[in-house]
C-alpha positions as CSV (number, residue, x, y, z in Angstrom):
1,X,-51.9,-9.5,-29.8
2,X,-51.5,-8.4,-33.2
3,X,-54.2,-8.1,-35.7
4,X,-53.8,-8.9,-39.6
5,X,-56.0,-7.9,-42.1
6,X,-54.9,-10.0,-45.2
7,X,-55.6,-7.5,-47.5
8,X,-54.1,-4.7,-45.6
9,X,-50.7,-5.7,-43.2
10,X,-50.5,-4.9,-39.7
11,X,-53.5,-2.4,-38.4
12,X,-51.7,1.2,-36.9
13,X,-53.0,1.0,-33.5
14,X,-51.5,-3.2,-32.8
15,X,-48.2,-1.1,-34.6
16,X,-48.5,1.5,-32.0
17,X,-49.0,-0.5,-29.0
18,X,-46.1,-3.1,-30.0
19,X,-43.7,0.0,-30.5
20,X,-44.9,1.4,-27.2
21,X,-44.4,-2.0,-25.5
22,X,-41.0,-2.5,-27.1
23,X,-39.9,1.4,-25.8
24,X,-40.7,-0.1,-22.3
25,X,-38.7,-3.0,-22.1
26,X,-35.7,-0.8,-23.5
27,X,-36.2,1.5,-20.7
28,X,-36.6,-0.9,-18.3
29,X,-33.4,-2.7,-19.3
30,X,-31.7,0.4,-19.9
31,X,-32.5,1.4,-16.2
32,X,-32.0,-2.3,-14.8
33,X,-28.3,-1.8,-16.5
34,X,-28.0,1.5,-14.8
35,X,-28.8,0.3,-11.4
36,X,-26.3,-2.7,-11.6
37,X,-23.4,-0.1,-12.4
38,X,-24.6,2.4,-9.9
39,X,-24.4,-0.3,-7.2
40,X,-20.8,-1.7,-8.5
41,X,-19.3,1.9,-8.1
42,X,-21.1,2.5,-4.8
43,X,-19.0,-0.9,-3.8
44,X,-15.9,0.1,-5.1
45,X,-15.9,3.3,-3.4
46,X,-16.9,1.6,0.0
47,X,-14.1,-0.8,-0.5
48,X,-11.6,1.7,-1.3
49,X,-13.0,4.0,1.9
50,X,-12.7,1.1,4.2
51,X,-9.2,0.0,2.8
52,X,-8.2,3.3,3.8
53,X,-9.9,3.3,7.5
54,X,-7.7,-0.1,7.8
55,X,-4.6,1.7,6.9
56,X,-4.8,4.0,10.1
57,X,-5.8,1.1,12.2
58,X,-2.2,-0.5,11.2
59,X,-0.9,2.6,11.2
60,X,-2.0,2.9,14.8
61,X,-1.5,-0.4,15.9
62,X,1.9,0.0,14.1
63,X,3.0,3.6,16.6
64,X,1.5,2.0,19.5
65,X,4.4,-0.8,19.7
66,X,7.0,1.2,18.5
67,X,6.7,3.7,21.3
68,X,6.1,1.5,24.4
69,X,2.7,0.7,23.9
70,X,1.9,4.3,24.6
71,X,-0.3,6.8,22.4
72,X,1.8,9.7,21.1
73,X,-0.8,11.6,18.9
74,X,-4.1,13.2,20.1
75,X,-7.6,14.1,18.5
76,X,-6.3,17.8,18.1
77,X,-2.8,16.3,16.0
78,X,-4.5,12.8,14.8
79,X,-2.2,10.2,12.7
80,X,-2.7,10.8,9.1
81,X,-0.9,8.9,6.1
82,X,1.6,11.8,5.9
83,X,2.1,12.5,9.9
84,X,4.6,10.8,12.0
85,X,3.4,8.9,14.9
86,X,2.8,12.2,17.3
87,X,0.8,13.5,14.4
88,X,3.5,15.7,13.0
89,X,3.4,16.7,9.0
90,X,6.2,14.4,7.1
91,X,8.2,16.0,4.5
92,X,7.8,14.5,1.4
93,X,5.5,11.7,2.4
94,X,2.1,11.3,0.3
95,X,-0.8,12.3,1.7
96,X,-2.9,9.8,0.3
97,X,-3.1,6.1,1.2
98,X,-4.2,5.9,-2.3
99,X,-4.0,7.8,-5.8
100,X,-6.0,6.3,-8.8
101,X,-7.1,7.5,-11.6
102,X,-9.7,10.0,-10.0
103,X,-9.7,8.9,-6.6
104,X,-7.4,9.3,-3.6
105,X,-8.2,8.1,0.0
106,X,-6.6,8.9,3.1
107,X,-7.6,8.2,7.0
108,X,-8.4,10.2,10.6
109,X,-6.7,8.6,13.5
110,X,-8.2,10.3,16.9
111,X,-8.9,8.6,20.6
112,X,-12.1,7.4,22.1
113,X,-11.0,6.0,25.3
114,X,-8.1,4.9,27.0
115,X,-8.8,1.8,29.6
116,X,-6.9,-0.7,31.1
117,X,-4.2,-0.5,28.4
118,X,-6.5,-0.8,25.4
119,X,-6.7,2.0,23.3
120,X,-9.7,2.5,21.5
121,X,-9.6,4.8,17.9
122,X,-11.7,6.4,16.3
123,X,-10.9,6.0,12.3
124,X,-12.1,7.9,9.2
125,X,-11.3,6.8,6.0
126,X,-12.4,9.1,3.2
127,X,-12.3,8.8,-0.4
128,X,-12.6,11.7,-3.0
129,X,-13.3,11.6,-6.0
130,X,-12.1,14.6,-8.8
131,X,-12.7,15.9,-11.9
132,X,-10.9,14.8,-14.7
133,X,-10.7,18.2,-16.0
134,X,-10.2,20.2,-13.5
135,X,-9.0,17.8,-10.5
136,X,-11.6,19.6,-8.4
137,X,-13.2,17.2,-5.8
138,X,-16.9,16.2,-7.1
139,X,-17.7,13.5,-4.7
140,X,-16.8,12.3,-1.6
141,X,-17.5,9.2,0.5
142,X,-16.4,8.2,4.5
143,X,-16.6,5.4,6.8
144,X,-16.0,5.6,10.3
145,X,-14.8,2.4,12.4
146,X,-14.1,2.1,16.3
147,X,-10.8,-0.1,16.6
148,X,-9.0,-1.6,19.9
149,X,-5.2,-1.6,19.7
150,X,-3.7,-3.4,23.1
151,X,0.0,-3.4,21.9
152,X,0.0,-6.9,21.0
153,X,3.2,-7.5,19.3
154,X,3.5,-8.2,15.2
155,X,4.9,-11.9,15.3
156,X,7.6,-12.2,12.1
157,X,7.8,-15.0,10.0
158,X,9.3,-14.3,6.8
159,X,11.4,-11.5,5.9
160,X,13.5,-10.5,2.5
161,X,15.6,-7.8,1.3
162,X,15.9,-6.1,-2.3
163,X,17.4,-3.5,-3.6
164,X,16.8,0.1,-1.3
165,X,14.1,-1.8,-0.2
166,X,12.9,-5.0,3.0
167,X,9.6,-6.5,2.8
168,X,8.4,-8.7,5.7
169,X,5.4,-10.9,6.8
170,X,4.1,-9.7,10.5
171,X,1.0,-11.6,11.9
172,X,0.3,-12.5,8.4
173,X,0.6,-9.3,6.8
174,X,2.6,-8.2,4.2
175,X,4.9,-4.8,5.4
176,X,7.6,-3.0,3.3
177,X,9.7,-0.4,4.3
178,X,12.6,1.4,1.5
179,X,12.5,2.9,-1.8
180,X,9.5,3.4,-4.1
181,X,10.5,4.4,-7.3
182,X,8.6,1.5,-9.0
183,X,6.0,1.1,-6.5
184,X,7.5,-1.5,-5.0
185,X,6.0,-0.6,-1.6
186,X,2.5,-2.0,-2.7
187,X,0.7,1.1,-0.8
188,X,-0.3,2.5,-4.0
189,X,1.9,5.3,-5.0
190,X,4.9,5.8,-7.0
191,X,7.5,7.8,-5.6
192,X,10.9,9.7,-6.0
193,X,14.3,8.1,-5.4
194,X,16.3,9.2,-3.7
195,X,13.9,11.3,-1.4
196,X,14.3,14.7,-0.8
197,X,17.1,16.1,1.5
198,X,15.5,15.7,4.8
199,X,12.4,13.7,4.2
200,X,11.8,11.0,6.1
201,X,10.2,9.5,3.0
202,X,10.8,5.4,3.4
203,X,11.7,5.2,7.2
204,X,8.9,3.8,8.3
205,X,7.2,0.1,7.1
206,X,4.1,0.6,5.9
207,X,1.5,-2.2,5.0
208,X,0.7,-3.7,1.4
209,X,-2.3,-2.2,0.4
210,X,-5.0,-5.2,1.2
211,X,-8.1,-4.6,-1.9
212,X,-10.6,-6.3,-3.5
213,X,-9.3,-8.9,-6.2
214,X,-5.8,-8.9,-4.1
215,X,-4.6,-9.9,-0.9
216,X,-8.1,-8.5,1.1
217,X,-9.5,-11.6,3.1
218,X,-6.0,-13.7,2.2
219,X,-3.5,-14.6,4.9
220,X,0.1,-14.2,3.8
221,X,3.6,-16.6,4.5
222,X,6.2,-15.6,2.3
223,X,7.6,-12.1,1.6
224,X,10.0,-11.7,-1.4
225,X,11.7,-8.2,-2.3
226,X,13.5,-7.8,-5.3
227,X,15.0,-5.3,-8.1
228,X,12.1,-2.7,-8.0
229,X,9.0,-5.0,-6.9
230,X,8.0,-7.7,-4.2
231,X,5.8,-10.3,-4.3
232,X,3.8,-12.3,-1.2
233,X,2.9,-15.7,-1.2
234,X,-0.4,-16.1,0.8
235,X,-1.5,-19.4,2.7
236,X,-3.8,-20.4,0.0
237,X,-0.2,-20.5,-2.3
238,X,-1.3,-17.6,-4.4
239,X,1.3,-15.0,-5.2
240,X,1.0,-11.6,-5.6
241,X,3.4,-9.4,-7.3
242,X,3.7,-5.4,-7.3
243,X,5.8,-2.8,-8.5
244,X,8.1,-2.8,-11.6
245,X,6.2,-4.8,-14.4
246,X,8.7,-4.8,-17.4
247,X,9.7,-8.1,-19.3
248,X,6.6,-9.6,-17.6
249,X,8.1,-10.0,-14.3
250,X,4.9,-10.1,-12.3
251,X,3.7,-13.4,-14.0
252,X,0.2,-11.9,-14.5
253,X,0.2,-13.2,-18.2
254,X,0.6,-9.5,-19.8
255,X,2.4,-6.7,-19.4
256,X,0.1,-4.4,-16.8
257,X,0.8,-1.0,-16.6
258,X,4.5,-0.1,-15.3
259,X,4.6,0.7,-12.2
260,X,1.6,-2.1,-11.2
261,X,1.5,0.4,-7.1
262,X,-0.8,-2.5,-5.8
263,X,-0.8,-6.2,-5.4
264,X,-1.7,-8.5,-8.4
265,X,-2.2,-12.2,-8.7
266,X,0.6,-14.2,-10.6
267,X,-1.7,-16.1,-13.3
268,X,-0.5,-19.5,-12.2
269,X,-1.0,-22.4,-14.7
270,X,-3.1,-25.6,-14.4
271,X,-0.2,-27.6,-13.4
272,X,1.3,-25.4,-11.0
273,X,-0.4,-27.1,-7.9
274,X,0.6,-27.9,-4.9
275,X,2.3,-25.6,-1.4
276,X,4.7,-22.7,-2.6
277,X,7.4,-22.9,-0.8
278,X,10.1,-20.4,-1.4
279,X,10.3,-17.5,-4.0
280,X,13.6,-15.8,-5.2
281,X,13.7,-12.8,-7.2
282,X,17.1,-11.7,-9.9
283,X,17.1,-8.9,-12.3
284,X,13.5,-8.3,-13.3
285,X,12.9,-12.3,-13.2
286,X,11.7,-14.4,-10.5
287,X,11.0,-18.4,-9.8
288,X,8.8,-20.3,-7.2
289,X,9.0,-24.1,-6.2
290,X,5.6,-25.1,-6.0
291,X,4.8,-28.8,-5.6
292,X,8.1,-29.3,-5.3
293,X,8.4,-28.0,-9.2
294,X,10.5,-25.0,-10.0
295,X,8.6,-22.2,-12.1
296,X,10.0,-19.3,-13.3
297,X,8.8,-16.2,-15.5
298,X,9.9,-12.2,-16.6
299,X,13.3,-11.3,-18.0
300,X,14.8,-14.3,-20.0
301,X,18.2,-12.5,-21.9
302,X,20.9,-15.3,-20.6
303,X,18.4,-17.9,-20.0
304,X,18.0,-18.0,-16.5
305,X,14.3,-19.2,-16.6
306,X,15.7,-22.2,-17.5
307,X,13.4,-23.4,-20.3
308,X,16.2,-24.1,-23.4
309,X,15.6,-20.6,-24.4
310,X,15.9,-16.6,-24.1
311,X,12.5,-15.9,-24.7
312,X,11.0,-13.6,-22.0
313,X,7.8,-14.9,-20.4
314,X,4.6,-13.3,-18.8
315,X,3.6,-15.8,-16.6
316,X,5.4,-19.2,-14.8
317,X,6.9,-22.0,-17.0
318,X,8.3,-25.1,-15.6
319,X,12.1,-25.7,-15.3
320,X,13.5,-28.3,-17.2
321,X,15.9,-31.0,-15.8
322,X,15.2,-30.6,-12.2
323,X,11.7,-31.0,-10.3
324,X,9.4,-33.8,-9.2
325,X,8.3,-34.3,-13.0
326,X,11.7,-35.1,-13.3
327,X,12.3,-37.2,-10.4
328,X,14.6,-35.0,-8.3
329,X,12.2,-32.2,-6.2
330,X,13.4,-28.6,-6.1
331,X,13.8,-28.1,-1.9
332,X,15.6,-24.7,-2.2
333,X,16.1,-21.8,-5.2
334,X,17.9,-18.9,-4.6
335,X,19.4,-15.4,-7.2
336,X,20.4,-12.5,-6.8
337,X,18.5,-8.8,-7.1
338,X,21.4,-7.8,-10.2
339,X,21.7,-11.6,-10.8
340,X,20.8,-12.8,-13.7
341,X,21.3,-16.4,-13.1
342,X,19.5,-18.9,-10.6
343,X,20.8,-21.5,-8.6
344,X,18.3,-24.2,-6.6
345,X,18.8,-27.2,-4.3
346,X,17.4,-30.8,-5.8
347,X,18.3,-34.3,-5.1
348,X,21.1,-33.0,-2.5
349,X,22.9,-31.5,-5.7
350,X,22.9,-27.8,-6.4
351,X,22.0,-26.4,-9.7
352,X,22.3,-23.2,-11.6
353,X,22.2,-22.0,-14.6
354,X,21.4,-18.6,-16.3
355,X,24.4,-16.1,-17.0
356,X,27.8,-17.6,-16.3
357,X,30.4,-14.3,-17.4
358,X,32.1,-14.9,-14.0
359,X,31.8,-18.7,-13.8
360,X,29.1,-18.0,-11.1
361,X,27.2,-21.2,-12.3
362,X,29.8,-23.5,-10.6
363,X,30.4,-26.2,-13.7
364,X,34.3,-25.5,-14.3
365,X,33.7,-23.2,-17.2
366,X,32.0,-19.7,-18.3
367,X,29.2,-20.6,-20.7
368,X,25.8,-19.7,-20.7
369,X,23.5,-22.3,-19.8
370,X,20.0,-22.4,-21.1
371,X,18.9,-25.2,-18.1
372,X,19.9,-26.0,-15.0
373,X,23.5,-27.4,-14.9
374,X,25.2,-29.8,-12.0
375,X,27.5,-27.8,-10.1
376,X,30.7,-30.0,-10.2
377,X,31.1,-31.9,-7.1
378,X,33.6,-34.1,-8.2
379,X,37.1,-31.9,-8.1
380,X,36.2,-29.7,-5.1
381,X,35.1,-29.1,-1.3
382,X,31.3,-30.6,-2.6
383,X,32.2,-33.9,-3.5
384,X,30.5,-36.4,-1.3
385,X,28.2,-34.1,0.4
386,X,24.7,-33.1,0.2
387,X,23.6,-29.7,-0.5
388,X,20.7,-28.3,1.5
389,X,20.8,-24.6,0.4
390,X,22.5,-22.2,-2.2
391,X,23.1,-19.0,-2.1
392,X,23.8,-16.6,-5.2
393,X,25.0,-12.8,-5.0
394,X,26.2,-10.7,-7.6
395,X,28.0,-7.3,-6.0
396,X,29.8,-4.2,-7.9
397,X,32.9,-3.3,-7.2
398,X,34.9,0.1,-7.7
399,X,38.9,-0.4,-7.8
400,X,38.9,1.6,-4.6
401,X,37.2,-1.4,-3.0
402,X,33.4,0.2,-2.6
403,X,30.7,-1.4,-2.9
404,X,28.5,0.3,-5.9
405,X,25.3,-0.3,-7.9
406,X,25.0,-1.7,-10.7
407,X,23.7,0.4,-14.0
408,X,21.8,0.1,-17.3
409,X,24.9,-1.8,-18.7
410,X,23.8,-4.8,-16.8
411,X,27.2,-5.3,-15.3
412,X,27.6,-2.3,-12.5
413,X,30.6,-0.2,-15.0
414,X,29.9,2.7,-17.4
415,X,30.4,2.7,-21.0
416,X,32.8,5.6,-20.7
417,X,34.3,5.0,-17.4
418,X,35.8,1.0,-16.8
419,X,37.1,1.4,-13.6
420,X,34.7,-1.3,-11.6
421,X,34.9,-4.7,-11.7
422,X,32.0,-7.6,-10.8
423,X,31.6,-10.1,-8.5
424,X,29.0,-12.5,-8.8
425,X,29.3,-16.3,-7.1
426,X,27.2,-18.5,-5.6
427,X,27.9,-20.9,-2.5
428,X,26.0,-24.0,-0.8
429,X,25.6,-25.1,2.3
430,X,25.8,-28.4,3.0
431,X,25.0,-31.1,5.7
C-alpha cells in the first residue's frame, strides 16, 4: 500500500517497492509472451516435420502400387523426394518436399519388416531451418513414424486436366502430376518449364501438400486444373486454390503472393452456402455452382464473370440471370483453360457469355456479353431439347494444321507473325 504524507507526496521507499512490483509484472508478461511464441514455432515446425514424414508415406504407398505391390528401394538406397521409386537420384527434381522462407523439409523412406504382404516403413521427416544470411542450417527438427502400406489400390473419383498439367482425387486426396512453373502442383515449389533435357521432372503425380490452415484433416471430391493453378473442393464444400495468383484468381479476397506453392482457402461469402458441385477454370478466372448458385471470381477483361461488368474480382460473386435466386438452378458450368468465356447448364437451356470474337457464345452474333446469354435454340439442332451439359474449348491453330499454344496476345498468334488462326466453340449435350 502506498503511504501519503500530505505535506510531503509519495514516501521513497512505497515509490521504490511500486516500481519494483511494476518491473515484475513486465517481466513476467514479457516472459509469459515469450513462452506463447516459443510454443507456436515449436508447433509449426512439428507440423511442417510431420507433413513431410506423410509425404514419403504417399510416396511409398504411391511405388508400392505402381510396381506390383512390390518394394523396389532398400534401407541402403531409401525413397527420398528427389529419388525414383528404387531410390535412384532424379535429375532435376527438388530435393525438398518443402522450401519456405528459411525452412525446407524432406523425408527418409527405409524397411522395417516385410510380412504377409504388408510392408512396414520406417519414415523420417526432417525440417531445417537456415540462416538468413548465410543459408547455413541453424536448427533442425525430425519425426519418425512406423507406416503399413498393403498395396491397397487409390480409388479415383474426380479427375481434370489443364494446361501441361492433370490433377486428380484418389481415396480422397488431391494428386497432380505436369508442369510447375506457377506452382500449380501444390507440393510447395516453384519450378522450371520446360524441364531440363532428360529430367524426369513432372512424370510422376505427387500429392498436394496437406498443412495446417489447408486441406490437413479435410477430405477432398472435386479436382480442378487450370491455366497455371488448381483448386480442390473438399467434402465440407471448401475450396482450395494454389498456384498462379494474378487478377485474384484464387478467390482468397487479395492478391497473395504469385506463385501461392500451397493450398489456400477461397474466402467464400455469407451467401455462398450450400454443396459445391462442379468447378471450371478459363484464363486466370474460375466459377463454382454452389447451392445450385453460380459464383465466379479472378480475371474479368470480356466479362466472363458474369456480373454486368469487367471489373476483376478477388473473391466469388454471384452470376446474374441464371441460379436458384433467379429461379432457374445452375446444374452444370463449364470454360476453357485459354477461354475466356463460360458457358453453364440451367433450366435445361445452356448459357454463356464472356468473350464472343468467334461467336463461341452460341446467340447468332459476335458481341461481348457482360451476363449470361440464351444460346439460341430456336433456328438450330437445340430447339426442343433439353440441355444437360456444355462443353467450351478454345484451341490454336497454325495454317499447317498444328495444334499450338496460345501467347501473351490472348489469342494464340504473334504480333509480328499472323499466320495462326483460333478456334474457340462450345457444344451441349442433350437428353
Amino acid at each position: 500500500m502506498l503511504i501519503i504524507n500530505p505535506d510531503r507526496g509519495f514516501a521513497l521507499p512505497s515509490i521504490m517497492i511500486a516500481s519494483v512490483v511494476m518491473l515484475l509484472l513486465l517481466v513476467t508478461a514479457i516472459s509469459s509472451v515469450t513462452t506463447t511464441r516459443t510454443a507456436l514455432d515449436d508447433q509449426y515446425r512439428n507440423t511442417l516435420t510431420r507433413q513431410a514424414a506423410e509425404s514419403g508415406v504417399r510416396l511409398a504407398e504411391a511405388c508400392v502400387r505402381n510396381n506390383d505391390m512390390t518394394v523396389t528401394w532398400s534401407n541402403s538406397s531409401p525413397l527420398r523426394p528427389n529419388t525414383d521409386c528404387s531410390g535412384n537420384a532424379v535429375t532435376g527434381q527438388s530435393a525438398y518436399v518443402l522450401e519456405s522462407g528459411n525452412f525446407r523439409t524432406s523425408f527418409t523412406v527405409g524397411i522395417d519388416s516385410t510380412a504377409g504382404g504388408v510392408y512396414t516403413m520406417n519414415v523420417e521427416g526432417l525440417l531445417e531451418q537456415t540462416r538468413t544470411s548465410s543459408g547455413a542450417v541453424w536448427r533442425t527438427s525430425q519425426q519418425v513414424l512406423k507406416a503399413e502400406v498393403s498395396g491397397e489400390p487409390l480409388f479415383p473419383t474426380s479427375v481434370s486436366g489443364g494446361l501441361y498439367q492433370v490433377c486428380a482425387v484418389l481415396s480422397e486426396e488431391t494428386w497432380c502430376n505436369g508442369g510447375n512453373n506457377s506452382g500449380q502442383m501444390g507440393n510447395g515449389r516453384q519450378e522450371p518449364l520446360p524441364p531440363a533435357a532428360g529430367s524426369a521432372l513432372y512424370e510422376r503425380p505427387e500429392r498436394v501438400l496437406r498443412l495446417s490452415g489447408g486441406l490437413l484433416g479435410k477430405k477432398d471430391k472435386i479436382a480442378s486444373s487450370g491455366s497455371g493453378r488448381a483448386c480442390t473442393v473438399t467434402t465440407d464444400n471448401s475450396i482450395y486454390c494454389w498456384g498462379s495468383s494474378g487478377y485474384g484468381s484464387l478467390g482468397v479476397g487479395y492478391t497473395p503472393p504469385n506463385p501461392q506453392t500451397t493450398p489456400i482457402a477461397v474466402a467464400k461469402p455469407a451467401g455462398m452456402t450450400g454443396e459445391v458441385t462442379a468447378i471450371a477454370q478459363g484464363w486466370n478466372s474460375i466459377c463454382a455452382i454452389s447451392g445450385g448458385n453460380l459464383w465466379c471470381w479472378g480475371h474479368n477483361n470480356y466479362g466472363q464473370l458474369g456480373i454486368n461488368n469487367t471489373t476483376n474480382q478477388t473473391s466469388p460473386v454471384r452470376v446474374h440471370n441464371i441460379g436458384t435466386h433467379a429461379g432457374r438452378p445452375v446444374t452444370d458450368v463449364a470454360s476453357h483453360p485459354y477461354s475466356e468465356s463460360f458457358c453453364a447448364t440451367a433450366g435445361g437451356d445452356a448459357y454463356c457469355w464472356g468473350r464472343n470474337t468467334y461467336g463461341q457464345l452460341g446467340d447468332n452474333s459476335t458481341t461481348t456479353r457482360l451476363t449470361p446469354t440464351a444460346v439460341r435454340k430456336d433456328d438450330g439442332r437445340l430447339a426442343g431439347r433439353t440441355v444437360i451439359k456444355v462443353v467450351n474449348v478454345t484451341s490454336v491453330r497454325a495454317h499447317d494444321g498444328q495444334i499450338s499454344l496460345a501467347d501473351g496476345t490472348g489469342d494464340g498468334c504473334t504480333t509480328a507473325n499472323r499466320n495462326c488462326y483460333v478456334q474457340s466453340y462450345s457444344c451441349a449435350l442433350t437428353s
